[in-house]
Structures are given as C-alpha cells and as structure tokens.
DOVO-893229 format. One record per residue (C-alpha): x, y, z; residue in three letters. Coordinates in steps of 0.02 Angstrom, whole numbers, plus 50000, padded with zeros to 5 digits. Layout:
! residues N
XYZALA...
This chain:
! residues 566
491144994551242UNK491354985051409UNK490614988851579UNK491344999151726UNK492434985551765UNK493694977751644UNK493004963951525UNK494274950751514UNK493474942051353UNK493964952651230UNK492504946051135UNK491344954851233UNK492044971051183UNK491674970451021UNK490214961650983UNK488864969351084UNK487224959451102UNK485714971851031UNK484584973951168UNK483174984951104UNK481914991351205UNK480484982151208UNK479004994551233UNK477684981551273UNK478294971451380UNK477704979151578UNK479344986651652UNK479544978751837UNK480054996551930UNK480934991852089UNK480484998752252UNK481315012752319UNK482365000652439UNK483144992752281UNK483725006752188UNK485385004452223UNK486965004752087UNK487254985352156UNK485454980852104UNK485734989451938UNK487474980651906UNK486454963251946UNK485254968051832UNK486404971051683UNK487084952851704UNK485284946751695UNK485004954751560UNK483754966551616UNK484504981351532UNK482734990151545UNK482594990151728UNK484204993551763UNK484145009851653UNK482715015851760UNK483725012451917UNK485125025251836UNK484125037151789UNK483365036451954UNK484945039052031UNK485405053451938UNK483745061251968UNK483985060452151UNK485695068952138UNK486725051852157UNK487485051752015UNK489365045752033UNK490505040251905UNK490105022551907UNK488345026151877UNK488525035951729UNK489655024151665UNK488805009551686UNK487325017451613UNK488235022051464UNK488835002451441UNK486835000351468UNK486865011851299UNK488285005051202UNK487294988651201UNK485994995151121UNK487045007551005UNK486585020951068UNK488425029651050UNK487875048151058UNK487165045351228UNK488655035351272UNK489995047251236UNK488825061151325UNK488675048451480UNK490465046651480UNK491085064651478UNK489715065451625UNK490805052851702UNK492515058351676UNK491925076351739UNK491665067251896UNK493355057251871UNK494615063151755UNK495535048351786UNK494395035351781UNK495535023251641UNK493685011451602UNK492635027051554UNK494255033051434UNK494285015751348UNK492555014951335UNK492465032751258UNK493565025351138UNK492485011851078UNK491205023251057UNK492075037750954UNK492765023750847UNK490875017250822UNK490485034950770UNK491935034950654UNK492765046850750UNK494535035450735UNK495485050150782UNK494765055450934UNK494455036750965UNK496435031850965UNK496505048851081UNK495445041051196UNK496235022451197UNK498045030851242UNK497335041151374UNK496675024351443UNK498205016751435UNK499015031751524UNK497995026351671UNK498015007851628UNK499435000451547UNK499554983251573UNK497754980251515UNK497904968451350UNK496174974051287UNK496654992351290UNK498134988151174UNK497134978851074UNK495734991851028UNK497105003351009UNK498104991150882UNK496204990150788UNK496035007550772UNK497825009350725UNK497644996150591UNK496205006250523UNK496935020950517UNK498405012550409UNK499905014550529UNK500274995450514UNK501804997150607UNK501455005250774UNK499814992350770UNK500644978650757UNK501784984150908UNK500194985451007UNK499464969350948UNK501174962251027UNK501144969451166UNK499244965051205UNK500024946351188UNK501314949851315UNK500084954051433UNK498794939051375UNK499734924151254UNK497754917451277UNK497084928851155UNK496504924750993UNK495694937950944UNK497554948150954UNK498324933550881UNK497224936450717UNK497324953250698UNK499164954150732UNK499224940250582UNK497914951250495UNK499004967250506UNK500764953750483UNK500084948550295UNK499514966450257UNK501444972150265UNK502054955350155UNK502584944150303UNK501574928850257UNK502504918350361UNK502284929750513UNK500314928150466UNK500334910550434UNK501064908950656UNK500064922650705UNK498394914750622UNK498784897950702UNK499284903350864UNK497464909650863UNK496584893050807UNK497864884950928UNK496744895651078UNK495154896650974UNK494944881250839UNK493084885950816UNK493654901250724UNK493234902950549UNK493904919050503UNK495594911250566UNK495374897150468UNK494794907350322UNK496304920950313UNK497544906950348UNK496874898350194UNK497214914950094UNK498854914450168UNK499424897550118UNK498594901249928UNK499494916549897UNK501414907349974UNK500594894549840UNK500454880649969UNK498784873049896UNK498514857650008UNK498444870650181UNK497474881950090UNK496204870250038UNK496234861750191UNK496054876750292UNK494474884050180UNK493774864950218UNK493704871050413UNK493144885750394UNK491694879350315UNK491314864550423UNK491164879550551UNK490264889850459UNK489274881150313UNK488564897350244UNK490234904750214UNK490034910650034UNK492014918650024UNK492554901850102UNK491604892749951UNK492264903349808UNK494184905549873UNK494034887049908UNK493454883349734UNK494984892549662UNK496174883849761UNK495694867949675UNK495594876249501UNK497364880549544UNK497674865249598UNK497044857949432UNK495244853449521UNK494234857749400UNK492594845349433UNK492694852249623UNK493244870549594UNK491854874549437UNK490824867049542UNK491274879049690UNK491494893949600UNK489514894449586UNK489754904249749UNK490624918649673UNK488714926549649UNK488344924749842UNK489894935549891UNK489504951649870UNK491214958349773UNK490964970149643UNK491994959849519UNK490684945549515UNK489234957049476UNK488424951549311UNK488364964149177UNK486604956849160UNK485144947249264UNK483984944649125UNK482094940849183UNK481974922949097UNK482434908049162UNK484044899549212UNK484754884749097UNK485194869949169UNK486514866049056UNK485564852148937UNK486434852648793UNK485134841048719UNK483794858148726UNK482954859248556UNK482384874248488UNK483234883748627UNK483674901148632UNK485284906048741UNK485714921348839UNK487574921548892UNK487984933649015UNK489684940249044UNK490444945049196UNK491994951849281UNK493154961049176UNK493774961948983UNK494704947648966UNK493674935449069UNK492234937948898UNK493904937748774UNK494224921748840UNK492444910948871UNK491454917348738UNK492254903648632UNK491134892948694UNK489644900748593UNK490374891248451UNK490124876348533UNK488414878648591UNK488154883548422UNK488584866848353UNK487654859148437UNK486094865748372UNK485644878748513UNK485354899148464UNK486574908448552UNK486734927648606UNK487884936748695UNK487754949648824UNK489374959648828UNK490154973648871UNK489944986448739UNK491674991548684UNK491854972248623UNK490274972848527UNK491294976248336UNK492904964348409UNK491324948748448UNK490474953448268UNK492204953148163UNK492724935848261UNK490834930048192UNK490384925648373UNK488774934348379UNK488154947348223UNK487174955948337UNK487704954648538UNK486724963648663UNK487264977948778UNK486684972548970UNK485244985848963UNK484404974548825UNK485184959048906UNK483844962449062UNK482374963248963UNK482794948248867UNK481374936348911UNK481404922848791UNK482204905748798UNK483504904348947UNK485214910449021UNK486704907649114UNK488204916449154UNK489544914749043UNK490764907149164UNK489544895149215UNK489804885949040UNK491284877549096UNK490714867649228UNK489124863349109UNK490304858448951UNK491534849849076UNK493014861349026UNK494654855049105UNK496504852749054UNK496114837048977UNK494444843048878UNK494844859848831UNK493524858448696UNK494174874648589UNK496024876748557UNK495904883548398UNK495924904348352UNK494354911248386UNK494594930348375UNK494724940048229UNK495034957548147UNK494594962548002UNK495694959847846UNK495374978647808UNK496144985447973UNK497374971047987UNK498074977747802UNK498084993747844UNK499014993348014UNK499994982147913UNK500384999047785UNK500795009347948UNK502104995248016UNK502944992347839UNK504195006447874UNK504874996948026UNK506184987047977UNK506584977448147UNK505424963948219UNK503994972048316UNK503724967148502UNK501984972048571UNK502154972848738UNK500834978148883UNK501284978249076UNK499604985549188UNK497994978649214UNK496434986849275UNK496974993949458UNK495224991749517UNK495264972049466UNK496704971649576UNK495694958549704UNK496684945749826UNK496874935049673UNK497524948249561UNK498654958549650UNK500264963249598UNK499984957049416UNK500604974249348UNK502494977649311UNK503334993349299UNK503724997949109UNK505425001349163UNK505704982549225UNK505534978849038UNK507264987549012UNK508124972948985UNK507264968448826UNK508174985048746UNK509744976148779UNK509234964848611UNK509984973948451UNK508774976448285UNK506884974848386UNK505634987948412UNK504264989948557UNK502524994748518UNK501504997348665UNK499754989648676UNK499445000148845UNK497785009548875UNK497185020048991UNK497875019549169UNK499665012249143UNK499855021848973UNK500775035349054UNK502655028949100UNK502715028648917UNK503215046548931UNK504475045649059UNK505075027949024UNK507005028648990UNK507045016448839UNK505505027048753UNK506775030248582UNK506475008248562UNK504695012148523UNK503945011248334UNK503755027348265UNK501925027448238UNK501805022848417UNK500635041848462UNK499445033448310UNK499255017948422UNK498995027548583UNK497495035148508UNK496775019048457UNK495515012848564UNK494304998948478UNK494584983348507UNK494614978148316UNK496054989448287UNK496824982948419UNK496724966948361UNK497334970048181UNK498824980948260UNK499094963448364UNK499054955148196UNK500474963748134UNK501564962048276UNK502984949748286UNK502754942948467UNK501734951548600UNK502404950948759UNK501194956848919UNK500564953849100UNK499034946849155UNK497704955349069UNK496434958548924UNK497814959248809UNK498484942048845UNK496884934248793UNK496624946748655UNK498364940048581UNK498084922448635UNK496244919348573UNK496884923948383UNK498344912548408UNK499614925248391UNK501294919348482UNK501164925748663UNK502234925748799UNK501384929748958UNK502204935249112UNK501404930049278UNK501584932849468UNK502314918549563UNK500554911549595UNK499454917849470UNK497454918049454UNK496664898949421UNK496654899649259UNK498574898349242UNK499054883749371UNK500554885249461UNK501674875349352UNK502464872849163UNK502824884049021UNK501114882148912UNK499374882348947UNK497834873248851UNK496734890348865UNK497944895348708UNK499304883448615UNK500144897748547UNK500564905348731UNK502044902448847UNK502264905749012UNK503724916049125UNK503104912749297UNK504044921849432UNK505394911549543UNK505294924949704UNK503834934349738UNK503614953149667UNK505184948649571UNK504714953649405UNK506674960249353UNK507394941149355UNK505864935649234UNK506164951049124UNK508094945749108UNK507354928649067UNK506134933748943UNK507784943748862UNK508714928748861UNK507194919748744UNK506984934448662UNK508654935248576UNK508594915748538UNK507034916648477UNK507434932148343UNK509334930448357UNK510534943248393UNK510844951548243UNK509204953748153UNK508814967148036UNK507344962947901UNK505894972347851UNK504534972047957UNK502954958447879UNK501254954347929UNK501314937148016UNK499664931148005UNK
C-alpha cells in the first residue's frame, strides 16, 4: 500500500513497516494552526503515524475531508494493517474522486491483503485505466496474476513493468519467478540475474537462481549461488539444506551430510519426523557402551527402506538398536530381522531411555559416502512362506515376468522430486519385446491407468490378485519372483534394490542426491542400473532404451516357464 502519491521503490509497497499504536506514550496534539493535510503528510515521513492520524480525523470532523485526506489516512492504516479501515477509507475517497488512479491501486493492495485477489486484480486494472505507464501498477497486477495462476498474462505485465523501469529488481525476480514456473529455466536463470545485476544484496535472487541452475543440473552455479545467499542471509535454513543437496549431488558428501542437518529447521512437511522422542540426542559415539538406540525415520517409504540398513551396523558394533517406523513396514523390518519388535511413532515419543537420532542423520555419523558405503549386501527379506507361494501363483506364466512401477507419492512431489512419475503408457515400448509379461507393482494413486492402459492384455493373469495386495512382505515375495523389476523413483526401487533383486531404475534428467548425475550403477544397491534421461521430461527416448536392454538382456525369442529367481 503506498501513499497518495506514487512510491517509486517498489519495495515500499510491499513491505509495510508495523507501526502499532503505542498507547502510553503522550500523543503531542497540534494546535489548531497546524492541522493542516501538509503537516499531516510531514508527519507520516517522520514517522509520527499517531499524530498525523489525529490531524485526519480532525479534518474530517470539521467537514474537510477531501480525497487526499482520506487517502492518506488510509496509507496511515495500511501500515499498521489495518485493511478493513483502509478499503472503507478508500471507497470514502474514490466517492469524492472516482478517478483518483493512487486510491484504485491502493484499494488493490488492500483487497489482495484481505484475500480478496479477485476484486484486488479489479482494482489494479482500474488503476491502470487511469495510470498506465506506472511500472508498480503492472507489477502488483503481474503478483496478483501470478497468484491467481494465469502465468501467462503475468508475465506480460511483469514485462511491461520493465519497460517502464529496466531498474527493477523486484520485477526482474518475479518475472524469473513466474519464467521457471512455466519450464523456461533459461528465461529464469536472465531474469534472476538481471535482478542481482540491480540488487546483489538479494538473497531470494540468489536463492531461486541456485534452484535454477540445480534443476538445468549445473552444480557449480547452484552451489555457488546458495553460498551468496547465505553470506547474505546466514540464518537461511532452505539455503542450508538445498545447498547441502547440491553437494550430495555433486558427490559432496562430508559437506552436504553435514548440511542436510538443516532439513529440520525448514519447516516442509516432508522433513517432519515420524517421532521426537523425549530422551536425549546421540552424538554419534559409536564407542557408547551399554547404549540403547532410538532411530527415527523420516520422510517417506523408501527413505526407511533404504537407511535402516544401518541398524545392522550399529548392531555390530555392540549398541541396542530400535526402530521407529512407519507402521505398514513393521512385518517387512521383522521378516528382514532388522528389528523383532519396531515401534510405531506414538510409542517412539514416549521412549525415554538411552538416546536417539534421526535415521538420516546416521550417515553423516558412520561417514557413508561412495567410497564407504559400509552395507552393499541384501538386507530385506520376505518370508520363504509368501515368497513360495507367490511363487505357486506365477508358475503358470510361462514368459519372463517384468515388475514394473511408474508413480510415486504425488504429495512427495517437492522441488527435488518433481516429475519422477511416468505415464504407464510411455512404457509401451517394452510390449514391443515378444515372450515377456508385465506385472504391476503400482499402489494406490497411479494404480488406475492400469485400466485404461492400451497394452493391459501384456499383464500376468493373476495381476487383480496383486492389486489387492497391500503388505509390504507380500510385496516383497511377489518381487522375489519376478524376473527384473523395472520402476521410477520410488519405494519400490529400494524395495527391489535392498533384497538385491536386479533393478533397473529409471530417473529424471537430474534426479534426487542420492542418485548423482552420472553413470549406469550406484553403490546404494550393486544389483541396480541406471536409465537417466538425456532431455528433460523425456521419459519416451529412455523407455525405447530400456526396450533395447530389455530384449538383449532376455533375448528376442524367449519362451520358458516362469521360475523363482532368488
């Protein structure tokens, strides 16, 4: 909200200074021969919002009340937010004034404070009806646009704000901003440093422009750009963690597990612990006797599949070890003998003996890194009863059978995660290989372009028996009996690659940390290979790839009875 007259610092628009009325501090009431709107105006610049009020109001009590006074007394208001009273000063105002272009903008700001957006954009064309070469009008209008989700006509008015005003950072961002939101990184990448070019104390600049570089896959600007950000802003907890998975994707690891300490301190759902037991933290001794140990998990499903191997390290070295899990991996952690007895996170918080940490937090403590991966063996296990008798169900197949999975959790779908997912139908080229079958691994969300999907006669025939099965042990043994499993970036990947069964994983052209940018394996699991996209969101040349392996790796003219292969 910005005074009667136009703010040129479009800065001051947004970022109002609270000015609360303090009550006992003796308000200096001008005489009569100062109650002027000039004396008022002063006042605001001084920062005497209090006395200036009371000139206003006096004003208005003596029936001088023009349009200048009620709308300066309303930007007297929107300093304090006090937006009801604004927008009712302001329709005061333009009573008086219909066309009075400030009082229309600042009506804007105010409606849009409300969360009235629609009325608020309303307001800002009006203004610009009356005003249309101001660059701040066009810019509140491309913010409100932006919000609303019409990318396109906001980033027209972003442009045209520069037009009027190159010297404009705040445009520049937002315009990169709303530039990376429709795909065009590069577009971002000029728009964010055009804005550091007018404003280099600007961490959010630096910041986004360091997301930008990660997610083109250009490391050494990302990290260097997350660097500036934080010498700008030290207590810049996104900064920290997006920084420390730029250098685990770098291959970092002493500096990013180091880093990624931060992901507690921003406040993203997907870092929440499942637990915050009331004991103690450890500080990672490993030369504790007689100590008991509470790991924590965190994030999602396949984050716990993968790092609760390390249990069976602490293990050996002498320490007692529980785990706090998520419940529907209670059986899977019990058959793979990780823990006979994990907790759920309710008992996890009144667990008040001994120490814990969270179970990410082991690998900066055991020194995990692509030279010390520490476990490499299988770790997960099913149970030889289900394994033989999904092995039963699967004997009547008499083609290899490809498990195959292709969504992840939508709401896991973070900066770092997006676009993991691929369309079942992209997977149509693996059909083109005579004498396989497809079994689909899919749960939930995801599940349902099985029904519509176009190659659905390649499937095994006890495929409806599968879709009903949703512990994680059966899941396992039907994994056990498949031939190859095939799948995006999810819980199934470390599912298949935890009990060594041969993988191929299919990633995004720059994947989370865990996978690096580069090569065909990874040390997480030796029985894994990677298909890495060449061109981003491309997922139909890696399909026609994976095809291309898929028939050297069976041959092309396979037909043999289908066997257990572990």
């Amino acid at each position: 909200m910005g005074a009667s007259k136009k703010e040129k610092d479009p800065s001051e628009s947004h970022e109002w200074p609270l000015m609360e009325r303090n009550t006992k501090t003796r308000l200096e009431v001008p005489n009569d021969q100062s109650v002027t709107e000039e004396k008022a105006i002063e006042l605001i610049k001084q920062g005497k919002l209090s006395e200036s009020e009371y000139i206003f109001r006096t004003l208005i009590s003596k029936g001088d009340g023009t349009h200048t006074v009620y709308g300066n007394l309303a930007a007297i208001c929107g300093m304090q937010n006090r937006f009801d009273e604004v927008i009712e000063l302001l329709h005061k105002a333009l009573i008086l004034k219909p066309d009075y272009g400030e009082a229309h903008y600042n009506l804007g700001i105010a409606l849009k404070k409300q969360g009235y957006l629609e009325a608020a954009i309303a307001s800002y064309k009006t203004a610009l009806k009356l005003e249309h070469e101001c660059p701040q009008i066009h810019y509140s209008l491309g913010i409100a646009l932006y919000q609303q989700g019409d990318l396109d006509t906001a980033v027209k008015e972003f442009k045209i704000a520069l037009k009027l005003k190159d010297n404009y950072p705040e445009a520049h961002y937002n315009l990169g901003v709303s530039l990376k939101k429709q795909g065009d990184h590069i577009g971002a990448i000029t728009s964010y440093s055009a804005a550091l070019k007018y404003k280099p104390d600007y961490p959010k600049a630096h910041y986004n422009l360091g997301n930008t570089f990660q997610e083109t896959g250009d490391l050494i600007g990302a990290i260097s750009s997350f660097k500036s950000a934080l010498r700008l802003k030290p207590n810049y907890p996104k900064a920290s963690l997006n920084l420390a998975m730029a250098e685990l994707l770098f291959g970092d690891y002493e500096s990013g597990l180091k880093r990624y300490e931060f992901r507690f301190k921003n406040k993203e759902k997907q870092f929440v612990l499942n637990a915050v037991p009331p004991c103690k933290l450890w500080d990672g001794n490993l030369n504790s006797t007689n100590l008991k140990l509470l790991l924590v998990s965190e994030q999602g499903l396949g984050d716990t599949l993968q790092f609760m191997r390390y249990a069976i390290v602490l293990k050996g070295n002498g320490i007692s070890v529980s785990l706090c899990a998520q419940t529907k991996l209670h059986s899977l952690i019990k058959s793979s003998e990780i823990d006979q007895a994990p907790l759920t996170p309710e008992q996890a918080n009144n667990f008040n003996e001994g120490r814990w940490i969270p179970l990410l937090s082991l690998l900066r403590h055991l020194k995990v890194s692509p030279n010390n991966p520490i476990i490499t063996k299988p770790y997960i296990k099913a149970t030889d009863e289900r394994i033989e008798k999904w092995q039963r169900i699967l004997s009547g197949e008499r083609k290899p059978v490809i498990g195959i999975n292709w969504q992840g959790n939508p709401s896991h779908e973070t900066t770092n995660s997006k676009g993991r997912s691929i369309p079942l139908e992209s997977f149509t080229p693996l059909t083109k290989i005579p004498n396989i079958k497809l079994l689909s691994l899919q749960k939930g969300l995801g599940s349902e372009q099985l029904e519509r999907c176009s190659f659905k006669d390649r499937f095994v025939g006890s495929q409806d028996q599968i879709n009903e099965t949703w512990d994680f042990v059966e899941t396992a043994a039907i994994v056990a009996n498949c031939d190859l499993v095939i799948t995006s970036d999810t819980s199934v990947a470390h599912l298949a690659g935890g009990m060594g069964k041969t993988t191929w994983l299919l990633l995004k052209k720059v994947p989370e940390w865990r996978w690096g940018l580069e090569g065909e394996s990874t040390f997480w699991y030796p029985s894994m290979r990677l298909f890495r996209q060449r061109d981003r969101g491309n997922w139909d040349e890696v399909l026609h790839r994976v095809a291309d392996a898929l028939g050297e790796h069976f041959g092309s003219n396979i037909d043999v009875t289908h066997t257990m292969t572990e």
